[in-house]
One Martini backbone bead per residue (centre of mass of N, CA, C, O) as a GRO file, in nm:
protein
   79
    1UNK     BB    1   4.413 -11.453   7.467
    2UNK     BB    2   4.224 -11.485   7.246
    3UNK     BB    3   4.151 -11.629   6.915
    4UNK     BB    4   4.113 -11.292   6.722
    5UNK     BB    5   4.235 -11.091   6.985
    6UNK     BB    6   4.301 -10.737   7.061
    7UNK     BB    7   4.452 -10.547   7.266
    8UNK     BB    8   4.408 -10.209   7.324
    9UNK     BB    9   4.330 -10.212   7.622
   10UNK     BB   10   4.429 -10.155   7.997
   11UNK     BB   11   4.250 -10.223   8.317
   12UNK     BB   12   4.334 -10.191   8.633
   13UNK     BB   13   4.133 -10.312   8.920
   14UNK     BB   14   4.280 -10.415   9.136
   15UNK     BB   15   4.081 -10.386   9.443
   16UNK     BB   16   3.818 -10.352   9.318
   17UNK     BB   17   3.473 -10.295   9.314
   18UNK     BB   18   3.154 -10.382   9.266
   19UNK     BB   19   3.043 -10.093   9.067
   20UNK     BB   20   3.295  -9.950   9.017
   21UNK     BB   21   3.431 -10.122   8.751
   22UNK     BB   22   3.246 -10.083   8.593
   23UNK     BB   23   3.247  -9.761   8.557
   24UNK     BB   24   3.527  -9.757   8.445
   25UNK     BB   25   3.483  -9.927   8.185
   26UNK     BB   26   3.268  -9.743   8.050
   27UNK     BB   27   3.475  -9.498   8.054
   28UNK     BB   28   3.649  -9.634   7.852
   29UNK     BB   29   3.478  -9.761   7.618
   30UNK     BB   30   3.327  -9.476   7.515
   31UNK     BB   31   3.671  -9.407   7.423
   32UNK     BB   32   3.608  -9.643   7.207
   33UNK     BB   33   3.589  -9.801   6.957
   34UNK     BB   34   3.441 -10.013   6.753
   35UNK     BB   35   3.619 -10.343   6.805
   36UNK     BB   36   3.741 -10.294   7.098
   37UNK     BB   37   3.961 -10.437   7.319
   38UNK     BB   38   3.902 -10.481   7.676
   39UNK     BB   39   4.152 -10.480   7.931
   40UNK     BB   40   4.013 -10.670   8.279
   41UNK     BB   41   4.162 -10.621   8.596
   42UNK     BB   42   4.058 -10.828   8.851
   43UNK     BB   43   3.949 -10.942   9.232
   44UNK     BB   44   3.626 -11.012   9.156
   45UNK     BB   45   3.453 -11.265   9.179
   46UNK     BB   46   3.158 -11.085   9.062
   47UNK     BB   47   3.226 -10.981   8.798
   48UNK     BB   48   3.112 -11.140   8.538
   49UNK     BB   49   2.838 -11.098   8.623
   50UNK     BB   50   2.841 -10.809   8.638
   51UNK     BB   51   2.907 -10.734   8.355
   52UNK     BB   52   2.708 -10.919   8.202
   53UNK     BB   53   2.443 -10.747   8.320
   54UNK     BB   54   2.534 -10.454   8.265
   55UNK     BB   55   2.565 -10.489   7.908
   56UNK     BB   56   2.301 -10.652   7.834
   57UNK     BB   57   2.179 -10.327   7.688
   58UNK     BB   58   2.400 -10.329   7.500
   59UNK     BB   59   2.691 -10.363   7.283
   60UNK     BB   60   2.865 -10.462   7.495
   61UNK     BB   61   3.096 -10.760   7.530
   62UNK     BB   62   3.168 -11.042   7.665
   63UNK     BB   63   3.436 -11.280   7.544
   64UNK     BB   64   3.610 -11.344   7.847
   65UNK     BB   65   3.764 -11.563   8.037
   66UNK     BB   66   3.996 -11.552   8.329
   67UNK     BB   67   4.175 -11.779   8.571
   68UNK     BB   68   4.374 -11.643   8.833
   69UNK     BB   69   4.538 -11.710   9.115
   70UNK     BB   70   4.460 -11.330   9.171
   71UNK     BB   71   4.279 -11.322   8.874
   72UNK     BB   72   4.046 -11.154   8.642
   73UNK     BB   73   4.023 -11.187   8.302
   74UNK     BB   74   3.867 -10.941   8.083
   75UNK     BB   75   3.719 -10.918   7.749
   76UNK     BB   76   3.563 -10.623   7.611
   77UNK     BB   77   3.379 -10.525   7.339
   78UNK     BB   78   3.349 -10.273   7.152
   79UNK     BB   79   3.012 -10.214   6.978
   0.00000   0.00000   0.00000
């Protein structure tokens, strides 16, 4: 976690692809307050640009990108 990031919501997407990923953080995202941090655990190499993309004409946005062994966790705040 970044400082001064909280996670709200843990969504573990490990195994799936987008735009599936994307379609289910969307619709967690929605059921979440405004300032609050989902954390998105994927293994699909182009999640971050297909986040980044996709968030672009909202108000939620991509905080943080860590990349470990076998995933990559995305922070997104509800914006």
């Amino acid at each position: 976690m970044e400082s001064g990031y909280t996670v709200d919501k843990v969504l573990d997407l490990r195994g799936w692809s987008c735009p599936w990923c994307i379609v289910k953080a969307k619709s967690w995202l929605r059921r979440m307050e405004p300032g609050q941090v989902l954390e998105v655990l994927t293994t699909d190499p182009e999640a971050q640009d297909n986040f980044n993309n996709a968030l672009r004409t909202g108000s939620d946005r991509v905080m943080a990108v860590r990349k470990h062994p076998e995933h990559f966790q995305l922070l997104i705040r509800h914006g």
